[in-house]
DSSP file (Angstrom, degrees, kcal/mol; ACC not computed):
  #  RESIDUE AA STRUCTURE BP1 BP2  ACC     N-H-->O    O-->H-N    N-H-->O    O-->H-N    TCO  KAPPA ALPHA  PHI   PSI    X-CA   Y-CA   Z-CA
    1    1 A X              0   0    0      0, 0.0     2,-0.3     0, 0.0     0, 0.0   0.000 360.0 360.0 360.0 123.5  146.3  115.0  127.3
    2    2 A X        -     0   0    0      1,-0.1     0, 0.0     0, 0.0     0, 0.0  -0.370 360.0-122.6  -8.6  87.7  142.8  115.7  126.6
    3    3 A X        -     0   0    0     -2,-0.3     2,-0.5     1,-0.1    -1,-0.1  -0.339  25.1-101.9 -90.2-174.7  140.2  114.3  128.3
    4    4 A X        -     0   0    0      0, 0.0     2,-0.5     0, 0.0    -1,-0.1  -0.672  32.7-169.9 -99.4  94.3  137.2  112.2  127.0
    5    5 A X        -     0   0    0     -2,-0.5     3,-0.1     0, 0.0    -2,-0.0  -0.852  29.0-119.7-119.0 130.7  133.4  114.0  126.5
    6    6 A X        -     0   0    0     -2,-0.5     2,-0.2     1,-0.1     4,-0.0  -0.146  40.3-120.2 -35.0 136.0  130.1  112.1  125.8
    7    7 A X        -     0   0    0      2,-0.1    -1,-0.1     1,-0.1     3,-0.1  -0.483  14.5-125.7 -67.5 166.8  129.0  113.6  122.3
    8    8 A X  S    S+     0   0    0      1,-0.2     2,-0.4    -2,-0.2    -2,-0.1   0.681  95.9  37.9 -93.0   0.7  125.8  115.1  122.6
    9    9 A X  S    S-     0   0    0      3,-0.0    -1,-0.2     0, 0.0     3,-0.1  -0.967  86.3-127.9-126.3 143.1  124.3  113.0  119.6
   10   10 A X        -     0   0    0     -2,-0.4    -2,-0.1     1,-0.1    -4,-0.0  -0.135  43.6 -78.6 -81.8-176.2  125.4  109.7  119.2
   11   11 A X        -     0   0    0      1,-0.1     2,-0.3    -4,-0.1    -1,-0.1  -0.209  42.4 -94.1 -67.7 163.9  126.7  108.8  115.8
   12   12 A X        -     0   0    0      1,-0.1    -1,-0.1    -3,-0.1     5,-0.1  -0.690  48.0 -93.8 -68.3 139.5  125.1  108.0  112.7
   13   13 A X        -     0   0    0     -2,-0.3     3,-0.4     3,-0.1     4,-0.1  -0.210  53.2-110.1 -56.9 141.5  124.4  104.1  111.6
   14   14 A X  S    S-     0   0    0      1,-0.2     2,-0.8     2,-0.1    -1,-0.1  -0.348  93.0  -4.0 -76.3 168.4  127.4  103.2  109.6
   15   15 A X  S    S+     0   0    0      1,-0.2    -1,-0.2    -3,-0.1    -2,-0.1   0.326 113.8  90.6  14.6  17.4  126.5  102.8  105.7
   16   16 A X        +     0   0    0     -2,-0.8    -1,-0.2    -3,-0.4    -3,-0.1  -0.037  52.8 129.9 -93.4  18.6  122.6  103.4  106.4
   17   17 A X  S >> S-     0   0    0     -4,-0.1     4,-1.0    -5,-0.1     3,-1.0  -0.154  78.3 -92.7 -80.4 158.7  122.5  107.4  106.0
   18   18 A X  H 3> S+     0   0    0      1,-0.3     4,-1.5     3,-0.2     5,-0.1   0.947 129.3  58.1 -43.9 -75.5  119.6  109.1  103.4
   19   19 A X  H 3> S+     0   0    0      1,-0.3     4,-1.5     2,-0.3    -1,-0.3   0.676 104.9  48.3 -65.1 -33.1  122.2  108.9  100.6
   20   20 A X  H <4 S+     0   0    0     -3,-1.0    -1,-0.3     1,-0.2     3,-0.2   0.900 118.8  39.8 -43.5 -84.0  122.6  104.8  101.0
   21   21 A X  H  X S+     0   0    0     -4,-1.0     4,-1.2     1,-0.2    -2,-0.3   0.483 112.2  54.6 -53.0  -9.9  118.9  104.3  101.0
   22   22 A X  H >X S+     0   0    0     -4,-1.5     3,-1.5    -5,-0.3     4,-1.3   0.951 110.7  50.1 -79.4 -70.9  118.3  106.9   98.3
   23   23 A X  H 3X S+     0   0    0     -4,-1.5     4,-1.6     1,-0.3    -2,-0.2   0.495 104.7  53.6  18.7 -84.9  120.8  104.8   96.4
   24   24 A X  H 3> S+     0   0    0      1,-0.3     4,-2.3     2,-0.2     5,-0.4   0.799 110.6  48.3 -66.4 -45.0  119.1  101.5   97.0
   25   25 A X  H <X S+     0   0    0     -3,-1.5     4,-5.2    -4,-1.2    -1,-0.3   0.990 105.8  56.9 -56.2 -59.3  115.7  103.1   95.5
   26   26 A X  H  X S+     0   0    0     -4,-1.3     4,-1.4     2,-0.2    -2,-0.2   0.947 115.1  36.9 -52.2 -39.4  117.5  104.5   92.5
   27   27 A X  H >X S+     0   0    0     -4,-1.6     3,-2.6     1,-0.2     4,-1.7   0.954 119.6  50.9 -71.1 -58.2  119.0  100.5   91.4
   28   28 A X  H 3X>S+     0   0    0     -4,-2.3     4,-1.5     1,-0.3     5,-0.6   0.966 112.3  46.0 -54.5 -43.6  115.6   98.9   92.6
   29   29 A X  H 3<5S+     0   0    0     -4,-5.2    -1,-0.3    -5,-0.4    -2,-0.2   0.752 111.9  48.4 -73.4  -7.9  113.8  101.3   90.5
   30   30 A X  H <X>S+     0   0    0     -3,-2.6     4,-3.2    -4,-1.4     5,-0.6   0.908 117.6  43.8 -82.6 -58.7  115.9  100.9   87.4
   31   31 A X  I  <>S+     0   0    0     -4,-1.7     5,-1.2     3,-0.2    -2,-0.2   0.494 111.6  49.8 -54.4  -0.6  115.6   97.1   87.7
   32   32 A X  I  <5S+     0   0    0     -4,-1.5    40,-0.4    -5,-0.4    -1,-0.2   0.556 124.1  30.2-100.9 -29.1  112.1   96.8   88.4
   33   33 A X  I  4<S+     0   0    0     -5,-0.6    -2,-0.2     3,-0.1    -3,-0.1   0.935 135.4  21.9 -96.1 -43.6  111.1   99.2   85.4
   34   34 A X  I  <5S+     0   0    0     -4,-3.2    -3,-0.2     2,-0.1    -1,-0.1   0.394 133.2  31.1 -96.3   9.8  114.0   98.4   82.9
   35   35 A X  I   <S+     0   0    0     -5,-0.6    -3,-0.2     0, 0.0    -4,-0.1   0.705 133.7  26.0-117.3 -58.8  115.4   95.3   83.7
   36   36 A X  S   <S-     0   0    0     -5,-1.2    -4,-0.1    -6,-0.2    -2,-0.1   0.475  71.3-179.4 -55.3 -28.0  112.0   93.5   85.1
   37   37 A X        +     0   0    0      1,-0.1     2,-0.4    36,-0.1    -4,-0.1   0.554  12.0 157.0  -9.3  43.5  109.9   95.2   83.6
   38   38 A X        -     0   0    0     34,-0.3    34,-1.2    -6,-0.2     2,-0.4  -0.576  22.9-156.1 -78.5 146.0  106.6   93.7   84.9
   39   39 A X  E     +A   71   0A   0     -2,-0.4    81,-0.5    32,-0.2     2,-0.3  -0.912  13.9 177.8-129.6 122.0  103.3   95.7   84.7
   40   40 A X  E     -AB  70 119A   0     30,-1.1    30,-1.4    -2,-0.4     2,-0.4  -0.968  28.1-135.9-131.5-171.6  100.2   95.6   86.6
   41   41 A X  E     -A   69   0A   0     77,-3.8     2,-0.6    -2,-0.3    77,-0.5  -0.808  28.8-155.7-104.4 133.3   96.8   97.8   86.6
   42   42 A X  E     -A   68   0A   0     26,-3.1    26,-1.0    -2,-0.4     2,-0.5  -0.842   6.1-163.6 -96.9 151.7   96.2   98.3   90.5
   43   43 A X  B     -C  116   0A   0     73,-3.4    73,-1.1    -2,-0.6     2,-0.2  -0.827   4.8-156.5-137.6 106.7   92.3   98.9   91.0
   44   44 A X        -     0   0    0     -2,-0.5    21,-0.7    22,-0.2     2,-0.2  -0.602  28.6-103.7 -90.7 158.8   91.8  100.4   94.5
   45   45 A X  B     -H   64   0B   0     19,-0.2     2,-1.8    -2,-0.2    19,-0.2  -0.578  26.9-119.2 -64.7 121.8   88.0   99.8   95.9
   46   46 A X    >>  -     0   0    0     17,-2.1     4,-1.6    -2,-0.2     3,-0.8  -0.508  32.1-173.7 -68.5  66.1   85.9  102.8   95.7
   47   47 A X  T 34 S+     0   0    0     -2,-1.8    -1,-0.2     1,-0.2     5,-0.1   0.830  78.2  50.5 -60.1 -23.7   85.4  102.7   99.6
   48   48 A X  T 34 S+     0   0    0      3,-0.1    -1,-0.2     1,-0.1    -2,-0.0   0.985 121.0  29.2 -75.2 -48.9   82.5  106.2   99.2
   49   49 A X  T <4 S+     0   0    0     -3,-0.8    -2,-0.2     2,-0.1    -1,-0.1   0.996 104.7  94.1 -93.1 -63.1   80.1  104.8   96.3
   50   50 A X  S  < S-     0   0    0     -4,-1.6     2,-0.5     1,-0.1    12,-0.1   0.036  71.2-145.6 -38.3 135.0   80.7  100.6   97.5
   51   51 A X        -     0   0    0     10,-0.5     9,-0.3     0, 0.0    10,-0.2  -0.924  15.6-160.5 -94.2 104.5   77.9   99.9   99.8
   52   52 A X        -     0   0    0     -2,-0.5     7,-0.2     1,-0.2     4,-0.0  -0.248  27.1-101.8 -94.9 147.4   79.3   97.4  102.6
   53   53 A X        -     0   0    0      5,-3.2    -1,-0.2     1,-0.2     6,-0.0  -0.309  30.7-130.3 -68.7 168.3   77.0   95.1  104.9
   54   54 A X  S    S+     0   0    0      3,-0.1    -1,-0.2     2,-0.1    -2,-0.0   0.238  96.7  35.8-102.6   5.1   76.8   96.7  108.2
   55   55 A X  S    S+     0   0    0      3,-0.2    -2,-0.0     0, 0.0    -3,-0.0   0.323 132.9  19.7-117.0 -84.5   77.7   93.4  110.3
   56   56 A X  S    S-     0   0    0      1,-0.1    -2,-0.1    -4,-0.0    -4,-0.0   0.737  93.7-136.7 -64.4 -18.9   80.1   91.6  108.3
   57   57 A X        +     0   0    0      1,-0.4     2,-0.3    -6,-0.0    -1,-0.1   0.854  49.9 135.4  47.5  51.2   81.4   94.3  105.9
   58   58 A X        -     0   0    0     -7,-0.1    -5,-3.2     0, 0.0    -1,-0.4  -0.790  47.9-133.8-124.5-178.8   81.6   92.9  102.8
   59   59 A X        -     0   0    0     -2,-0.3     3,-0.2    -7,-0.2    -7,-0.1  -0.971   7.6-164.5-129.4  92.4   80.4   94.4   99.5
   60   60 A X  S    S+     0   0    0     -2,-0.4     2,-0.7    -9,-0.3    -1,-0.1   0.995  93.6  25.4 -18.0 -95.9   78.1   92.4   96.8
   61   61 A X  S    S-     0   0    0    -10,-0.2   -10,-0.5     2,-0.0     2,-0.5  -0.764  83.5-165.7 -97.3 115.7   78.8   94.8   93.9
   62   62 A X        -     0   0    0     -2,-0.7     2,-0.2    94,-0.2   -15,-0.0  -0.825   6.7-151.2-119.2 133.8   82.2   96.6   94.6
   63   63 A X        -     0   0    0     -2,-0.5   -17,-2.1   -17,-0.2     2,-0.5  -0.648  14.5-156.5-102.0 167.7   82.9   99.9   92.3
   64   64 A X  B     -H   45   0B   0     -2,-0.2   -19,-0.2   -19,-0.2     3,-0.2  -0.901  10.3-124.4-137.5 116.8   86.6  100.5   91.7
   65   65 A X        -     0   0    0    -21,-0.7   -21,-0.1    -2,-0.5     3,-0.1  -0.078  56.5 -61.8 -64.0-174.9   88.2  103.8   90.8
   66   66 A X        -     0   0    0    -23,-0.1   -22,-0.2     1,-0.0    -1,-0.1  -0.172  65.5 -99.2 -73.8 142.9   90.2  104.1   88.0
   67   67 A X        -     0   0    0     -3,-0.2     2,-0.4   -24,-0.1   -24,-0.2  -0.199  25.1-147.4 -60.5 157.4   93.6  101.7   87.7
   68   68 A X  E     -A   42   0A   0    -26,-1.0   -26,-3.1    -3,-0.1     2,-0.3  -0.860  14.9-115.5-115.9 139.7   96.5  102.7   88.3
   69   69 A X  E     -A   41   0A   0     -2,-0.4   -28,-0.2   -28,-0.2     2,-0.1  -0.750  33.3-171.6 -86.4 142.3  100.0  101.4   86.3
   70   70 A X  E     -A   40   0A   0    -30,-1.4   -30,-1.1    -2,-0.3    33,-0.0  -0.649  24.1-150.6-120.7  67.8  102.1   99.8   88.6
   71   71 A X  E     +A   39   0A   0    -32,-0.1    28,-0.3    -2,-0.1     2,-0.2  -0.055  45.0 147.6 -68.7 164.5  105.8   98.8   87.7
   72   72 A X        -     0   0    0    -34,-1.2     2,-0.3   -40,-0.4   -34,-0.3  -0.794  56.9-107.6-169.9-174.6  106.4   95.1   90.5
   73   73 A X  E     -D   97   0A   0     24,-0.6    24,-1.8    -2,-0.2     2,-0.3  -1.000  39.7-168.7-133.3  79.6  108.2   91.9   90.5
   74   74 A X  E     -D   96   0A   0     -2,-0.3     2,-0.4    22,-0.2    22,-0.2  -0.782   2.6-170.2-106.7 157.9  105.3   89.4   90.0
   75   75 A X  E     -D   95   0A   0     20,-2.2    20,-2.5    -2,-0.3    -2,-0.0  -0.994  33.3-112.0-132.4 127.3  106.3   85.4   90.6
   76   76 A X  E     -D   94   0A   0     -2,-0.4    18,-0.3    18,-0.2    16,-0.0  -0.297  33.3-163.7 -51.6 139.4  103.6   82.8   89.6
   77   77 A X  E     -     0   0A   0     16,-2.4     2,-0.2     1,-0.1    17,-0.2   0.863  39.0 -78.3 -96.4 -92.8  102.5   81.3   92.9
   78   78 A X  E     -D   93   0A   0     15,-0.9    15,-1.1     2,-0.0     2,-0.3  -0.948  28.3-105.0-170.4 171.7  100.7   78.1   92.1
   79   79 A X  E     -D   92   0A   0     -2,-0.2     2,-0.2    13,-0.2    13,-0.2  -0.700  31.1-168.3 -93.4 158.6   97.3   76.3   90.8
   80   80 A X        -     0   0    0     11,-1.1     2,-1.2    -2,-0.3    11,-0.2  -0.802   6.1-158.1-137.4  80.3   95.1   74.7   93.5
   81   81 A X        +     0   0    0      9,-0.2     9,-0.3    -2,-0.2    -2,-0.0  -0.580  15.3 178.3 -80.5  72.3   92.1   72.3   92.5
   82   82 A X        -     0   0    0      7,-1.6     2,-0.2    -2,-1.2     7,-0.2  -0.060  11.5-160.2 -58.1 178.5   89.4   71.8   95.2
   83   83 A X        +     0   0    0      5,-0.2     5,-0.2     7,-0.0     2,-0.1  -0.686  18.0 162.8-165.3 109.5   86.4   69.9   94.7
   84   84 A X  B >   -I   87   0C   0      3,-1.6     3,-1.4    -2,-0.2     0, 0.0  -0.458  61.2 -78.5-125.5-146.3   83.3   70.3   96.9
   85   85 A X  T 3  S+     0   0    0      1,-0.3     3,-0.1    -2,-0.1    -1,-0.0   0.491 125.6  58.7-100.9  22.3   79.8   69.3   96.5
   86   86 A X  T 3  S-     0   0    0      1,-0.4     2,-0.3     3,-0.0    -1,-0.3   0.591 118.2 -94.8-101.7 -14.6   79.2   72.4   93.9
   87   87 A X  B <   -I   84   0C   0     -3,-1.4    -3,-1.6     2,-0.0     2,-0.4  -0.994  63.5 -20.0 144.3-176.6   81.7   71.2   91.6
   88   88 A X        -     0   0    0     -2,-0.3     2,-0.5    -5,-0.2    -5,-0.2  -0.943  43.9-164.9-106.4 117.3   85.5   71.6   90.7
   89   89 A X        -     0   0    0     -2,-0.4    -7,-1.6    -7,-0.2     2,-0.4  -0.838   5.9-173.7-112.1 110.1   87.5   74.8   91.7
   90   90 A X        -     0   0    0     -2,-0.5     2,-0.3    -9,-0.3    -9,-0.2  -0.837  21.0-171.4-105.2 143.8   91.1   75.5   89.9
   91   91 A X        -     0   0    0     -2,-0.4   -11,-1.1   -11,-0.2     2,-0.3  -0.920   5.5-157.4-154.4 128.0   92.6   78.8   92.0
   92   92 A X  E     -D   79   0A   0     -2,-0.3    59,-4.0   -13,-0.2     2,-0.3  -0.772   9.4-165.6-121.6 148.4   95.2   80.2   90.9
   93   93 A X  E     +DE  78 150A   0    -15,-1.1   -16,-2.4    -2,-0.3   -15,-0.9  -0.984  12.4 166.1-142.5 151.9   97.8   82.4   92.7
   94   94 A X  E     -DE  76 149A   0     55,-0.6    55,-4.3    -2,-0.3     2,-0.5  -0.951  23.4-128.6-148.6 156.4  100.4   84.7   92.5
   95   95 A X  E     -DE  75 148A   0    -20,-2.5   -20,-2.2    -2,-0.3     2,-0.5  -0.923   8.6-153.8-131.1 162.3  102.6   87.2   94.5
   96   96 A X  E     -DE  74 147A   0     51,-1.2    51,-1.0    -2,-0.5     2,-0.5  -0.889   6.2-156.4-109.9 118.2  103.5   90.9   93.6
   97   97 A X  E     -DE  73 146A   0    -24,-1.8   -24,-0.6    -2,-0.5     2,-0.4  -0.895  23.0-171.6 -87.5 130.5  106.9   92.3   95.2
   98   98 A X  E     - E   0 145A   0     47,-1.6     2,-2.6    -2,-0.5    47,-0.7  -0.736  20.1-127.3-115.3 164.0  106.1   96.0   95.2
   99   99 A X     >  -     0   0    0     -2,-0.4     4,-0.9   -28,-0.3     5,-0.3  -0.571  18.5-147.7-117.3  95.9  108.9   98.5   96.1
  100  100 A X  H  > S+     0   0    0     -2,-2.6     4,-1.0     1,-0.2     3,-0.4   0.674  83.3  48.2 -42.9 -54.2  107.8  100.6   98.5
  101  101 A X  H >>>S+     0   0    0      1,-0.2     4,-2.3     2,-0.2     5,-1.3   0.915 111.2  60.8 -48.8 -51.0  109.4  104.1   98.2
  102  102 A X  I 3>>S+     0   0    0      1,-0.2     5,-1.7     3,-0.1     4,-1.2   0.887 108.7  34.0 -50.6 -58.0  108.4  103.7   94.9
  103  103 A X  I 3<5S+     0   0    0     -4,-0.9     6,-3.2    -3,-0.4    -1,-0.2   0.522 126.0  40.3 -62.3 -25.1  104.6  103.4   95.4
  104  104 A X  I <<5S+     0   0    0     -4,-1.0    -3,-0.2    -3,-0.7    -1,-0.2   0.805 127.4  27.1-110.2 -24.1  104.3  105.7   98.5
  105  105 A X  I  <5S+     0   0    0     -4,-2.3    -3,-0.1    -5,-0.2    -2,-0.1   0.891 134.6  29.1 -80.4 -44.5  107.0  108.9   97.5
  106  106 A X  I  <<S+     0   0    0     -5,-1.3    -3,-0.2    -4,-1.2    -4,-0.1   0.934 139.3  23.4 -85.3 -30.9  106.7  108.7   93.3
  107  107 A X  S   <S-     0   0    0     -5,-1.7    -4,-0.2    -6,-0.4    -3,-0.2   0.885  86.6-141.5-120.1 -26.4  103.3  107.3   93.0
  108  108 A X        +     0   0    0      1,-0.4     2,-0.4    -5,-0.2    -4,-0.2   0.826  59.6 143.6  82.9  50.4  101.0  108.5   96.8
  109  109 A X        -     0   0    0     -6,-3.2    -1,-0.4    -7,-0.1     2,-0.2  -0.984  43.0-166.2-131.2 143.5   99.7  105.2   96.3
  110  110 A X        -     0   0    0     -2,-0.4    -6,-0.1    -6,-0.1     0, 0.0  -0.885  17.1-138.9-139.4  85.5   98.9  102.7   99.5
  111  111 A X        -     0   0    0     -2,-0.2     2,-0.3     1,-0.1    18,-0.0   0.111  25.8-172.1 -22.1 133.1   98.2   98.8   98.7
  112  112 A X        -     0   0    0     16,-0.0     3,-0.5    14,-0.0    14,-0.1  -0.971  25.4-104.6-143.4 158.7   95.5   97.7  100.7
  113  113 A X  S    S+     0   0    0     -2,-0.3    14,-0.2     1,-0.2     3,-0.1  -0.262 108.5  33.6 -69.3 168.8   94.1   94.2  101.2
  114  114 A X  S    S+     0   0    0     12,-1.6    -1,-0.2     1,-0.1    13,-0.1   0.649  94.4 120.9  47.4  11.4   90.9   93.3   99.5
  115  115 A X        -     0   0    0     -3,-0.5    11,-1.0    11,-0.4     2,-0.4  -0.178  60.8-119.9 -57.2-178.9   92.1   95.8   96.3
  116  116 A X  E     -CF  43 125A   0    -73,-1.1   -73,-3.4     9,-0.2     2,-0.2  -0.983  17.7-156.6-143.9 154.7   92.5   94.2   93.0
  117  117 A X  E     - F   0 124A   0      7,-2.1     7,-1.4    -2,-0.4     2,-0.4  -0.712   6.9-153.8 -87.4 137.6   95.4   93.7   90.4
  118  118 A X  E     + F   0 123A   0    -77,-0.5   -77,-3.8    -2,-0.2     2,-0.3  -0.934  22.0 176.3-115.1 134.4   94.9   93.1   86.4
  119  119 A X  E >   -BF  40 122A   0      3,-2.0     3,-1.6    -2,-0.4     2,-0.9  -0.930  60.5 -41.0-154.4 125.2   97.9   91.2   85.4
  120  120 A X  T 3  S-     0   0    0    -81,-0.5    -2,-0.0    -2,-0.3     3,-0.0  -0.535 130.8 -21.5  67.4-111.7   98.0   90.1   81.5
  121  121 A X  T 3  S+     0   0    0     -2,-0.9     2,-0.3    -3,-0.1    -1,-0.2   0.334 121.1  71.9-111.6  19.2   94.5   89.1   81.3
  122  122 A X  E <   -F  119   0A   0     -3,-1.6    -3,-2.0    29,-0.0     2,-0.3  -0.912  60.7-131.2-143.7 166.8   93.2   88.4   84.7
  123  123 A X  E     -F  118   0A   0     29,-0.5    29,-1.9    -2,-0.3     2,-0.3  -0.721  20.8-172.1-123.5 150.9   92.2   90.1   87.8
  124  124 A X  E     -FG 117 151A   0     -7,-1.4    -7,-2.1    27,-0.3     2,-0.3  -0.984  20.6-130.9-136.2 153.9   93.3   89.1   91.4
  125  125 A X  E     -FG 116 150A   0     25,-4.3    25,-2.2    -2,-0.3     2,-0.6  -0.661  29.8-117.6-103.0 174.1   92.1   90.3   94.7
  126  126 A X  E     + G   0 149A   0    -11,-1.0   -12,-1.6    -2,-0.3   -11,-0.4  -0.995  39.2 171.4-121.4  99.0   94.8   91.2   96.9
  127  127 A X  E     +     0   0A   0     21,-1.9     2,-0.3    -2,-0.6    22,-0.1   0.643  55.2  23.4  19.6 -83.6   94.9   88.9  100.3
  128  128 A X  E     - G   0 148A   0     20,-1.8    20,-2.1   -16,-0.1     2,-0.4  -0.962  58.9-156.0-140.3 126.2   97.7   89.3  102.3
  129  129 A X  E     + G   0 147A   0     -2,-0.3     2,-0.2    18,-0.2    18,-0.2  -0.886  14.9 175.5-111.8 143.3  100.0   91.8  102.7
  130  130 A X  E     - G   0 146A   0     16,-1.3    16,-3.1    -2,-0.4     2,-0.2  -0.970  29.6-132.9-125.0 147.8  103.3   91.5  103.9
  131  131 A X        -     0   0    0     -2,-0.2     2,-1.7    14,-0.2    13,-0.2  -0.023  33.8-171.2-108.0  67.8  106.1   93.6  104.3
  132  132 A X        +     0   0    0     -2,-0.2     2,-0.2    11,-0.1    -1,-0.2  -0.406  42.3  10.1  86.6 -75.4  108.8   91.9  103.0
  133  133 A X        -     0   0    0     -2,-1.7    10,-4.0    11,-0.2    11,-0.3  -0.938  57.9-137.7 162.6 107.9  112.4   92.8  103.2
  134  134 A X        -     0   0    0     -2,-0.2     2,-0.5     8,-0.2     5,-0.1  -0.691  27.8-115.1 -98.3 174.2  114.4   95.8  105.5
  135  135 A X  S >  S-     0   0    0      3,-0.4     3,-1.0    -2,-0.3     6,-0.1  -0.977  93.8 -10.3-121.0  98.8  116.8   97.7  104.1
  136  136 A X  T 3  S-     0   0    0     -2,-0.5    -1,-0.2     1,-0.3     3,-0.1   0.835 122.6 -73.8  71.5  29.5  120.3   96.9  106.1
  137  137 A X  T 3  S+     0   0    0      1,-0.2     2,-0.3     2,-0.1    -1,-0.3   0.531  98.8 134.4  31.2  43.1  118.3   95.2  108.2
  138  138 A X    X   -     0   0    0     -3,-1.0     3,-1.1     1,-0.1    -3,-0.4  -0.770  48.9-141.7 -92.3 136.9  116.5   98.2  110.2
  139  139 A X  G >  S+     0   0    0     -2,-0.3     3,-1.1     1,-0.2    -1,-0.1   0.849 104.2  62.2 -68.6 -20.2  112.6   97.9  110.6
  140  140 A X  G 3  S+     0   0    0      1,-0.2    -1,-0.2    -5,-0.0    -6,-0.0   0.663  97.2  60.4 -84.2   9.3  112.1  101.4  110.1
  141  141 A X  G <   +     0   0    0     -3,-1.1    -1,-0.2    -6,-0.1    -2,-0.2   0.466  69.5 164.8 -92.1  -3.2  113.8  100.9  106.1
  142  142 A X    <   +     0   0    0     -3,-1.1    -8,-0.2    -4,-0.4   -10,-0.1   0.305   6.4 169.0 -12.6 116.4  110.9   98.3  105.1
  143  143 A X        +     0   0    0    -10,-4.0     2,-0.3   -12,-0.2   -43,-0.2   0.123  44.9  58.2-138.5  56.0  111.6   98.6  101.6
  144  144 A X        -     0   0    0    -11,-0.3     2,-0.6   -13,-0.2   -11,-0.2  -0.958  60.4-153.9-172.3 125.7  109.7   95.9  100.0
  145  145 A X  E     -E   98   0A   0    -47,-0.7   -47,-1.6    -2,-0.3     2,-0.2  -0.922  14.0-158.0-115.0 104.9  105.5   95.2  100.0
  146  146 A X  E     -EG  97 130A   0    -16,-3.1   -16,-1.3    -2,-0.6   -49,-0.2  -0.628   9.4-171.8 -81.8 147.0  104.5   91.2   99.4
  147  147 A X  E     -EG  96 129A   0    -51,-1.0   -51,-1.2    -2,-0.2   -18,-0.2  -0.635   9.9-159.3-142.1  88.3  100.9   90.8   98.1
  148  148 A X  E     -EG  95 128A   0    -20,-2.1   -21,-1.9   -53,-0.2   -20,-1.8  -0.487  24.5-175.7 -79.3 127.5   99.5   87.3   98.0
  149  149 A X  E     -EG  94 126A   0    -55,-4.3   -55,-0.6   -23,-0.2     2,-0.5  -0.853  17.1-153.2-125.0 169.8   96.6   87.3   95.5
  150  150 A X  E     -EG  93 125A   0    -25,-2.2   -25,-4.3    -2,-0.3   -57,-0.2  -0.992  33.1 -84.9-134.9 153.5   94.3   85.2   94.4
  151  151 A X  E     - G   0 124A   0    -59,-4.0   -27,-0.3    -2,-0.5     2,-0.2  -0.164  42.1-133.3 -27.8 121.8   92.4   84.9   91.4
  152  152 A X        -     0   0    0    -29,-1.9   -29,-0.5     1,-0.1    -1,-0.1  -0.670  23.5 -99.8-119.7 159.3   89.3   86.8   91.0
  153  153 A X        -     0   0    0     -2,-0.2     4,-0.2     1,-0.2    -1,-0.1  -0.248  31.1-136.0 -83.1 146.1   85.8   85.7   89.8
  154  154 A X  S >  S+     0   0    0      1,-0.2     3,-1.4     2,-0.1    -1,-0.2   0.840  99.3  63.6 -76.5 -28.3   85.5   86.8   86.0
  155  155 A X  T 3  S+     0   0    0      1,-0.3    -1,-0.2     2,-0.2    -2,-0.1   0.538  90.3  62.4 -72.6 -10.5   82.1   88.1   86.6
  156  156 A X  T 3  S+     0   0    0      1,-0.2    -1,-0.3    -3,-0.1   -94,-0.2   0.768 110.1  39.9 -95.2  -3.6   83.0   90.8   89.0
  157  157 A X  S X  S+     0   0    0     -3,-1.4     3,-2.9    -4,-0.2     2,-0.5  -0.096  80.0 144.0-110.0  15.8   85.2   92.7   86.4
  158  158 A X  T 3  S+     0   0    0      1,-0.2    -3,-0.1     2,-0.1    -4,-0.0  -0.397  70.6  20.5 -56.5 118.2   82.8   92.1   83.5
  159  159 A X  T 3         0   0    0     -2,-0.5    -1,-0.2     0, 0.0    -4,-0.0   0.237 360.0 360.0 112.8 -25.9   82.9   95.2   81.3
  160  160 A X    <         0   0    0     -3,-2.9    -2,-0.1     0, 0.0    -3,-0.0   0.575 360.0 360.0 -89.8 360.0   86.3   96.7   82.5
């Protein structure tokens, strides 16, 4: 009889190998462009030409390179009515499922917070990012980018 020796690499994760998760990319990416087919324009913040306060690091007048097409999942969030002593505030929100492999291997593109979205006819700034959704439940498969936006003031995309 044989005896018994430790391999010197442990196994591979059952059904999690390259060829699954390339799989799983190939379906999400057919159902997100041909099945789903929602579109937005992403408009990343021109972080060289913006001039940002030096304390708080926000930006008055924020320049934006040029948009980018974006295939996503977007799901109406909901409207929100404030009222303070300026007046009455409707804010509307929504969130973007992005498919990660897609956006960082096919497209070299990296969602950031405070970006903006065009989706139909209106612009949102970008909020919170989350990431989603593993793949087989490993953290290092994140395959899935949440992006709570909110509606953005019409005046700061006047012209585009």
């Amino acid at each position: 009889m044989a005896e018994w020796r430790r391999p010197t690499n442990p196994p591979p994760q059952l059904f999690t190998g390259q060829t699954e998760r390339d799989f799983v990319k190939q379906i999400n990416d057919e159902i997100i462009e041909r099945v789903i087919g929602q579109t937005v324009a992403y408009y990343p913040i021109d972080l060289e030409t913006t001039e940002f306060h030096d304390v708080y690091g926000e930006a008055v007048e924020k320049n934006f390179l040029n948009p980018i097409v974006v295939k996503a999942m977007v799901k109406f969030e909901s409207h929100v009515t404030t009222t303070n002593n300026r007046g009455i505030d409707r804010i509307q929100s929504i969130l973007i499922y992005f498919h990660k492999r897609r956006l960082t291997e096919d497209q070299n593109l990296f969602i950031r917070e405070g970006d903006f979205v065009k989706y139909g006819d209106l612009f949102y700034e970008i909020k919170k990012l989350t990431e989603g959704r593993w793949l087989f439940g490993h953290s290092e498969n994140s395959c899935q980018i949440e992006a709570s936006c909110r509606k953005a003031r019409k005046s700061l995309f006047e012209g585009r």
